[in-house]
C-alpha positions in Angstrom: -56.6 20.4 235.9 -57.1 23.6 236.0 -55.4 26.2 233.7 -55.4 30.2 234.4 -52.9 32.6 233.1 -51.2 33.6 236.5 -51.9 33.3 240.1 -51.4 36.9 240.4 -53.6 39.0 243.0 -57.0 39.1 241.1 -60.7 37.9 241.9 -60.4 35.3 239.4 -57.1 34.2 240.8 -58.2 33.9 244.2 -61.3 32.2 243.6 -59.4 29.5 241.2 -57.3 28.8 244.2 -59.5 28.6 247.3 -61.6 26.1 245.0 -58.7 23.9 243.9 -58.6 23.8 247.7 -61.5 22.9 248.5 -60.9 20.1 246.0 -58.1 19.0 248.2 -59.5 19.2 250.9 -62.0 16.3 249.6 -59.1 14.3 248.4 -59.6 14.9 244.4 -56.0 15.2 242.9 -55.8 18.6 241.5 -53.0 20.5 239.6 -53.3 23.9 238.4 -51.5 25.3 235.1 -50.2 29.0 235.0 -49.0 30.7 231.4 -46.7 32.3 233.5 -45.2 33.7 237.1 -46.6 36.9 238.0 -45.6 38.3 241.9 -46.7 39.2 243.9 -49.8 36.6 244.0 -51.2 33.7 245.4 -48.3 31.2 244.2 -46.4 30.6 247.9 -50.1 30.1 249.3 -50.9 27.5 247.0 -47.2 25.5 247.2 -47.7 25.6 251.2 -51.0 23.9 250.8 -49.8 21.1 248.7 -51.2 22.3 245.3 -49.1 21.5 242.4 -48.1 24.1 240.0 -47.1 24.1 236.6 -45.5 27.1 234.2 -45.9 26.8 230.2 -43.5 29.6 230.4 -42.9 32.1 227.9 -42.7 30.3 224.5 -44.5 30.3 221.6 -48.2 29.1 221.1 -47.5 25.8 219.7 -44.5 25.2 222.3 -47.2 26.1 225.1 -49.5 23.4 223.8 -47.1 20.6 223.4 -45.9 21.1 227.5 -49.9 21.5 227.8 -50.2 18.1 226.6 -47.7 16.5 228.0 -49.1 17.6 231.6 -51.8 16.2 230.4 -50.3 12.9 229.7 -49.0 12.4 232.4 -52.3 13.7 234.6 -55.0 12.5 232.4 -57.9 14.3 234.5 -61.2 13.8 234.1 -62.3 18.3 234.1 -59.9 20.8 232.6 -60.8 24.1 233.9 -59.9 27.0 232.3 -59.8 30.8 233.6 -59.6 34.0 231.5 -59.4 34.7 227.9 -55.8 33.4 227.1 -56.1 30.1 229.0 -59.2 29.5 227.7 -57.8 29.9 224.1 -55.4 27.2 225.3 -57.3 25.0 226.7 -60.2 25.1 223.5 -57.0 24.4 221.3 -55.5 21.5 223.4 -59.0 19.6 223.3 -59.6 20.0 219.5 -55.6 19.3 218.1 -55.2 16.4 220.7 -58.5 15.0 220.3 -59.5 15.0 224.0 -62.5 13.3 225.6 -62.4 15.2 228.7 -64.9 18.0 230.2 -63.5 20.9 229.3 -65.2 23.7 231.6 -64.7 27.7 231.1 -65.1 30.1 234.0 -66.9 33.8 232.1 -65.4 36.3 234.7 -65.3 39.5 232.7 -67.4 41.6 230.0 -65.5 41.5 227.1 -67.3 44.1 224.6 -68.4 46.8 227.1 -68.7 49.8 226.2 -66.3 51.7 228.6 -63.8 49.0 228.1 -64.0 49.2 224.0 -63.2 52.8 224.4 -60.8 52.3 226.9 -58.7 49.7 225.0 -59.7 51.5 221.2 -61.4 48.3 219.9 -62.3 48.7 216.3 -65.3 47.4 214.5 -62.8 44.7 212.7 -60.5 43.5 216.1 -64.0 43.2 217.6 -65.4 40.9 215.1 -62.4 38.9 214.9 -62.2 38.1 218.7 -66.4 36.9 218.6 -65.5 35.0 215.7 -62.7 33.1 216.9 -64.6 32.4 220.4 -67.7 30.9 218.6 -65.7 29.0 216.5 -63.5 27.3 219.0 -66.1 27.4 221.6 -67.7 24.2 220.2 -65.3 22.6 222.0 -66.6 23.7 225.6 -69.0 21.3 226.9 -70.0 23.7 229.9 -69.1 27.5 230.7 -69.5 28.9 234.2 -70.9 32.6 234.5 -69.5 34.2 237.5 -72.8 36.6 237.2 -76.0 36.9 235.4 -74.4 39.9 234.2 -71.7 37.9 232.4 -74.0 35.5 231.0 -76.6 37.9 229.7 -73.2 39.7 228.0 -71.6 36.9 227.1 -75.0 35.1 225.1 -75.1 38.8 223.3 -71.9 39.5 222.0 -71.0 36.2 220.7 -72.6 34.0 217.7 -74.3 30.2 218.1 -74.2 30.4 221.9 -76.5 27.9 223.6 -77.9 29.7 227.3 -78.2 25.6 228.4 -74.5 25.6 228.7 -73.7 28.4 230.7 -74.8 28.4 234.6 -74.5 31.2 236.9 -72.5 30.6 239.9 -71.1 33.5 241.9 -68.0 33.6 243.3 -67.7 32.9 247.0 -65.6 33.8 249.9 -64.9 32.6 253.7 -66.6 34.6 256.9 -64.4 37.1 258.2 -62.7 36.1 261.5 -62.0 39.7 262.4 -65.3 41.1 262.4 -65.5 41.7 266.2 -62.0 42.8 266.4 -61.9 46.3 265.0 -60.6 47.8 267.9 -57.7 46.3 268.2 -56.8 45.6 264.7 -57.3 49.6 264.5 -54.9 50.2 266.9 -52.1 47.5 264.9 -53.0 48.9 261.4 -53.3 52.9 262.8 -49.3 52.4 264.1 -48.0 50.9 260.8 -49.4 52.7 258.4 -49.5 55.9 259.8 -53.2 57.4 260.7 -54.6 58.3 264.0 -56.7 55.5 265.9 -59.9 57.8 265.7 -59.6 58.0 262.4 -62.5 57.2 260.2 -61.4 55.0 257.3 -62.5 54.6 253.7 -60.6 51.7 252.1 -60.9 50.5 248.4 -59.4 47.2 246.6 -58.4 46.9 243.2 -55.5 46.6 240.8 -54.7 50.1 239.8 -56.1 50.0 235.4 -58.6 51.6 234.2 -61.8 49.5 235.0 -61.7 50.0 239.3 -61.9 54.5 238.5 -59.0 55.4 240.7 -59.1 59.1 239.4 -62.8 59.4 240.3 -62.6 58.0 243.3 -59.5 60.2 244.7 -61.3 63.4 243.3 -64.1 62.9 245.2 -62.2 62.0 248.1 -60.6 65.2 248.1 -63.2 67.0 247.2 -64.7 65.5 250.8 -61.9 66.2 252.7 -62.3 70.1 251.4 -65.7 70.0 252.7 -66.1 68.1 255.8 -65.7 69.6 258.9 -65.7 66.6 261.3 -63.5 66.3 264.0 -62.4 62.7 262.9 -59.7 62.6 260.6 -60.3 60.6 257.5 -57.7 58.5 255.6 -58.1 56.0 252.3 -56.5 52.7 252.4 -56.6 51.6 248.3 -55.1 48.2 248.3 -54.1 46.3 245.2 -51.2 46.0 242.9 -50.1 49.1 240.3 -51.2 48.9 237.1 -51.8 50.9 233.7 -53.2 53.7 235.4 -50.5 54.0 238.4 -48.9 57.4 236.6 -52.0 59.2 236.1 -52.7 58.3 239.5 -49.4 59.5 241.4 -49.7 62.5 239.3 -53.3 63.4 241.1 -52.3 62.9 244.9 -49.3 64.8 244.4 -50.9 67.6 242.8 -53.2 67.2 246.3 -52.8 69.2 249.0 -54.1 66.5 250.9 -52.1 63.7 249.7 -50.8 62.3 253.2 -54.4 61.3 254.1 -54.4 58.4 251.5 -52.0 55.4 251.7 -51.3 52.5 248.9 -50.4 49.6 250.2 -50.3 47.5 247.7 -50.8 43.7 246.6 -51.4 42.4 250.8 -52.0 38.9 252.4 -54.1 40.8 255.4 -56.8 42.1 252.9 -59.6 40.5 255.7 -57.9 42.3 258.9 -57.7 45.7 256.6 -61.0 45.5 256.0 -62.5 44.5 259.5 -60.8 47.5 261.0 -62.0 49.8 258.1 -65.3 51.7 258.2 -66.7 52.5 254.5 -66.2 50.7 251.5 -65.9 52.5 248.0 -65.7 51.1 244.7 -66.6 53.4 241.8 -65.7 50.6 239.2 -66.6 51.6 235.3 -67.2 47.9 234.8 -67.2 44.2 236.8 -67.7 40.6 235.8 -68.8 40.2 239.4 -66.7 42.4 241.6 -65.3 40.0 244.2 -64.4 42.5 246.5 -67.6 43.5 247.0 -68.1 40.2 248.6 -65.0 40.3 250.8 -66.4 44.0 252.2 -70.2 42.6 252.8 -68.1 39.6 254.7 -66.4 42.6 256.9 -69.9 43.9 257.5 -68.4 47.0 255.9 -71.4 49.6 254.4 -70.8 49.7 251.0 -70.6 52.9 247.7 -70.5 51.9 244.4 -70.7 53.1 240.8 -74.7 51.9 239.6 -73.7 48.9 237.3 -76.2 46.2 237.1 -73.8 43.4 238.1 -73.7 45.2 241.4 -77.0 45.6 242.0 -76.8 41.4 241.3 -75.5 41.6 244.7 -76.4 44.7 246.8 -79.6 45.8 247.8 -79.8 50.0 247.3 -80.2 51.9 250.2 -80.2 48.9 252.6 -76.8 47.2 251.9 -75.3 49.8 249.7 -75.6 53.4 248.0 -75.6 53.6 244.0 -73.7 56.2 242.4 -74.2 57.8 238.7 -70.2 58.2 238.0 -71.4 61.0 235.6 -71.9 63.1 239.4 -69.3 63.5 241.2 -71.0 65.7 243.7 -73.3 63.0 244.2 -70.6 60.8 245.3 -69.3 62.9 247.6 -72.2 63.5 249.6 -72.9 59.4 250.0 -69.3 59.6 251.5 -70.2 62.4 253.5 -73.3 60.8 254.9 -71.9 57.7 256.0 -69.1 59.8 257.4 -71.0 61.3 259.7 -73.8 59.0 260.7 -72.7 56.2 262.6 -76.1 54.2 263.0 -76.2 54.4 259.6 -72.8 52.9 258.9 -73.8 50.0 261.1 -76.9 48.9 260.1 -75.8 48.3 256.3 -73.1 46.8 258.1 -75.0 44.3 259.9 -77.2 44.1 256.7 -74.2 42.9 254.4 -73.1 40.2 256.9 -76.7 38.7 256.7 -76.5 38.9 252.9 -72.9 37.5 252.5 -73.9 34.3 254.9 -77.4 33.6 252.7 -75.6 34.1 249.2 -71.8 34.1 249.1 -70.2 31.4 251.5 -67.4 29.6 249.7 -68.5 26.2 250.5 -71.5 26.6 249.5 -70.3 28.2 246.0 -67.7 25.8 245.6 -70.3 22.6 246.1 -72.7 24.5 243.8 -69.4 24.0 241.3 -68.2 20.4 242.7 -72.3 19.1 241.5 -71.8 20.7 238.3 -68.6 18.8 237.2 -70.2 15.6 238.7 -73.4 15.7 236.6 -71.5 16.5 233.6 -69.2 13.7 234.3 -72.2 11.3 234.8 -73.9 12.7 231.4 -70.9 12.2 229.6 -69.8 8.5 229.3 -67.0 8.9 227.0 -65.2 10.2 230.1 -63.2 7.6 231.8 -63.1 8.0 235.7 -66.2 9.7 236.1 -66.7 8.0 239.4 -64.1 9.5 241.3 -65.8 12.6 241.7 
């Protein structure tokens, strides 16, 4: 069972699914349990595979728990599996009121206490304090928490009181090979017709729910400060993909104030995020902060060169120089000129390329991640012998 607050369009929420998948794929019986519906997302996906959904809807806390329970009842599973900070409130509170025996699992997927996102969100000392205290204390209910990086755990084993590193394992999140890679061409000409940009163009495409963490603002000044500068004959054009979000004013607000506002296109939440991507030709993601960053992943799987802010989760997973150029988001001008580069060299834009396919296919293929997760839940089933049907695994 596997409980996550929506199936919206998020990393979390697309790795939650294409592993309850993969379950299903091997024949293990798997439901998944949402707080609520949240569209556009994953949800039709997941009905037209045969995954079974649940709502707790919007009731109170208590409410949620007794329908929580009563799933459970009727399920009895051997792993609940719970995914961001609401859900995994849920699921420590179920376990301890009920009196559960089962493996109850937590994925870690985001850095709760740093320091861009306590200014961002105006976390006092107290609300801070609080939030650690009330995860350590319900936190000995956890038998196992999954780190989506080393990042997260290294954050997570800081921030919060009593936590033993033994119970937290790293696995990064994993994604399929992209079928489109060799199709550029073509998809260009497709994508270049319905969206609205020249077939020479050279694109830059970014993906991210438009809040405050994925730097929208500093990534469409320096975009326009390229297009000011660069003299190329190519045209250049920004695909940002992802849903709006708490930043989507300040952001309209910029590109109209641009003169050169028709060269970048939102598309919004999209099913074809692989085909976007294999036509594309530069990656950018100037992110203030990242659990992990799984669209990072789904760009090295385009064989797409890569720009990023210099966080250390994503030099976890990009090699500088090789794979990807690192960027101080305190210089703007700095940013600009990696765009600029890769803009204009071609061999350049390649060769990372080819570099971040390698990478992707030696550290990041879903199967591989998710049986990294299905031998975790079956030695934790075989240590633990007060759970029932720990051979079915």
């Amino acid at each position: 069972m596997f409980i996550i607050d929506s199936l919206s369009g998020g990393g979390a929420e697309r790795s939650t699914l294409d592993y309850c998948l993969y379950l299903k794929d091997l024949n293990h019986i798997v439901k998944i349990i949402c707080l609520r519906m949240d569209y556009p997302g994953f949800q039709e996906e997941a009905v037209n595979a045969g995954v079974e959904l649940h709502y707790l809807g919007k009731t109170g806390l208590l409410s949620q728990l007794e329908t929580l329970n009563k799933l459970y009842e009727s399920y009895l599973p051997d792993v609940v599996h719970t995914t961001l900070f609401k859900s995994r409130v849920r699921g420590r509170l179920h376990k301890i009121l009920y009196r559960k025996q089962h493996q109850l699992i937590e994925s870690l997927v985001t850095l709760s206490f740093t320091g861009e996102k306590v200014r961002q969100r105006n976390q006092n000392f107290y609300k801070r304090l609080a939030h650690k205290l009330l995860e350590s204390a319900l936190g000995l209910s956890v038998n196992h928490l999954i780190a989506i990086s080393q990042e997260v755990k290294s954050h997570y084993v800081a921030q919060y009181f009593g936590i033993n590193e033994k119970k937290i394992s790293v696995i990064y999140r994993g994604r399929k090979p992209n079928p489109y890679v060799n199709q550029k061409q073509s998809l260009r000409r497709v994508y270049a017709k319905e969206i609205g940009y020249s077939e020479d163009a050279l694109v830059l495409i970014h993906s991210g729910r438009q809040d405050f963490p994925k730097n929208h603002l500093f990534l469409l000044t320096a975009f326009f400060k390229l297009l000011a500068t660069e003299s190329t004959e190519r045209p250049i054009v920004l695909l940002c993909l992802g849903k709006k979000g708490d930043m989507s004013e300040k952001i309209e607000t910029l590109v109209k104030q641009s003169e050169k506002q028709s060269e970048v296109f939102f598309l919004g939440h999209r099913n074809d995020v692989a085909q976007l991507l294999a036509q594309s030709d530069v990656f950018i993601f100037p992110s203030w902060y990242e659990g992990l960053g799984g669209s990072i992943i789904e760009a090295k799987a385009a064989g797409l060169p890569l720009i990023v802010s210099d966080i250390p989760v994503f030099r976890e997973l990009l090699i500088e120089n090789t794979e990807a150029f690192f960027v101080d988001l305190s210089d703007l001008d700095d940013f600009v000129s990696k765009m600029k580069y890769l803009v204009e060299d071609g061999v350049a834009r390649n060769e990372m390329g080819r570099r971040n396919i390698e990478s992707f296919k030696n550290r990041f293929l879903i199967d591989q991640v998710n049986e990294q997760m299905l031998n975790l839940y079956r030695m934790l089933l075989h240590e633990n012998s007060s759970t029932g049907n720990k051979e079915t695994i």
